[in-house]
N, C-alpha and C positions, 0 to 999 in steps of 0.2 A: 373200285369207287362206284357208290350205287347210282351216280346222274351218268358217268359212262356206260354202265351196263344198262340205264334203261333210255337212254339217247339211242345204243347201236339195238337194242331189242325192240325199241318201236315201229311199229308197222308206221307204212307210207300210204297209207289210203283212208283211215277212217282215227276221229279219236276214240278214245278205250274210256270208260272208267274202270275202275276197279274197287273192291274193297280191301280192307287192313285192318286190324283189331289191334287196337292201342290201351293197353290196360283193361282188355274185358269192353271196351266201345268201339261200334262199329263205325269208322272214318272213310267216307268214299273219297278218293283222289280222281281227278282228273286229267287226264294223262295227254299232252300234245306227242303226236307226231314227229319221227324224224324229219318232214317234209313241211310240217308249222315250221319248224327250229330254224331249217337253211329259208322259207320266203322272210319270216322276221328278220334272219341274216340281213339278207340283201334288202331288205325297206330298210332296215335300219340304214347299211351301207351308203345309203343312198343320201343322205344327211351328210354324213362323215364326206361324200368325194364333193357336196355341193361348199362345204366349208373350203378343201382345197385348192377348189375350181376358184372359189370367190378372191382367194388372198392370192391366186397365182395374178389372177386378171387386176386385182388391185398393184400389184408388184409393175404393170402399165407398159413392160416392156413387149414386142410385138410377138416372142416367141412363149412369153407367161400367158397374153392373152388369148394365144392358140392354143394352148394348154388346157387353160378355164372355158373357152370357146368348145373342145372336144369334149368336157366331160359333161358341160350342162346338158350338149346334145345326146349325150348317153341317159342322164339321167332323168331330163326332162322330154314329155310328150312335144312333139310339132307345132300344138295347138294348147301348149299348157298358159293356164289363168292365174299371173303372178301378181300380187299386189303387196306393199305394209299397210299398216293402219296408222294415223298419227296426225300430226300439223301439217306434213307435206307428204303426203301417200303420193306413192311410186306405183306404178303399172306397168305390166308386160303382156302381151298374148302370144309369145315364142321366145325359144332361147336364145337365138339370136336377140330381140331386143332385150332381153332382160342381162346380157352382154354389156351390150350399151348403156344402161340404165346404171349397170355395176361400176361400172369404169367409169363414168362419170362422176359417181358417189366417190369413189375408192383413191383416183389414179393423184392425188396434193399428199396424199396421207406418206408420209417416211414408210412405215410400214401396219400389217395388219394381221391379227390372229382371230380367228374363229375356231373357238372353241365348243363343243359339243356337249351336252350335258345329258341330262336324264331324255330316255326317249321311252317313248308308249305305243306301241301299236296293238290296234284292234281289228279286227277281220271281221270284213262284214260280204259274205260272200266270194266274189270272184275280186274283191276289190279291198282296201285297209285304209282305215285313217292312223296319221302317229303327228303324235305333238314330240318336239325336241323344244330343250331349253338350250338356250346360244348365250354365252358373253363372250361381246367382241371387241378386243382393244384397239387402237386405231391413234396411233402415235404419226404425233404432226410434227414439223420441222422445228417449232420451239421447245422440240420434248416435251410438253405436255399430251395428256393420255387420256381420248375420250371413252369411255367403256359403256357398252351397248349390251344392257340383258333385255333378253327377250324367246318367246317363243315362234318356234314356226309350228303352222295347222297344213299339214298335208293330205292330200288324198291321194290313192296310189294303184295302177292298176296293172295288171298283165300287160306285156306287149309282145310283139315278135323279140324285140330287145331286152325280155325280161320284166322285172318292177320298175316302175317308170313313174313319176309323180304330174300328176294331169292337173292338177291344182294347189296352191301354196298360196298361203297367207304368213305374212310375220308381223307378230304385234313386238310393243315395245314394254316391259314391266316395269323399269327402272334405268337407269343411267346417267353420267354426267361426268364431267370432268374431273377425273383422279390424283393426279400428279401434274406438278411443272417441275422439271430438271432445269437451272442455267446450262447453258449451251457456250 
């Protein structure tokens, strides 16, 4: 398969271009890194455990919010700058509060999925921004279902612990109340 053979042939230090003649035209390809592919990896990652982290801590019980409690602090810097955008913007300057801020939000809810969508990263030196599209359901006790699309704006940097997200914003695109079920 030619994205296997040239994922394990890529050098780990510098990108490549290369050329390729496609019908008699000369097409320069731009070739990443095995070493782009695994930090995308892990920024991306880093989305995906903040989703699982959020719906454990919304689940309110004390051994879910120890859960979402360990991974924001993996994921997130000591000093990271959390805020939404909207009628009632939320603020955090650590993962611990932005804990609290969650669980707050989350803990009436029956239950809650975060879902993950399209993500983008770009690399801007030692450092990446990525946008993710999120829809998140949010089923209340009278079975109706509030659903939340929106994006998050990250920025993300090396740490001793890896990629780490040292700032987050999440705006809101769309949403509103989906369904009621009788109960």
């Amino acid at each position: 398969m030619f994205v296997g053979t040239f994922l394990l042939s890529a050098t780990a230090t510098a990108t490549a271009t290369a050329t390729a003649t496609a019908k008699g035209a000369e097409v320069k390809l731009n070739r990443v890194t095995s070493e782009d592919v695994a930090d995308r990896v892990e920024i991306e990652n880093l989305r995906r455990l903040y989703a699982k982290a959020t719906d454990a801590i919304g689940r309110a019980s004390p051994d879910s919010i120890a859960e979402g409690r360990e991974i924001y602090e993996r994921i997130f810097t000591p000093d990271v700058g959390i805020r939404t955008v909207g009628e009632s913007p939320l603020t955090a300057a650590s993962p611990a509060e932005w804990v609290d801020v969650v669980l707050k939000a989350l803990k009436d809810y029956e239950g809650t999925q975060h879902l993950i969508g399209t993500q983008l990263v770009e690399f801007r030196g030692a450092e990446a921004v990525m946008q993710s599209y999120v829809n998140a359901w949010h089923q209340n006790e009278d079975g109706s279902t509030f659903v939340f699309i929106g994006t998050y704006h990250d920025k993300v940097r090396q740490t001793e612990k890896g990629w780490q997200i040292y700032d987050m914003t999440l705006t809101q695109e769309a949403g509103g109340m989906l369904q009621v079920n009788e109960r």
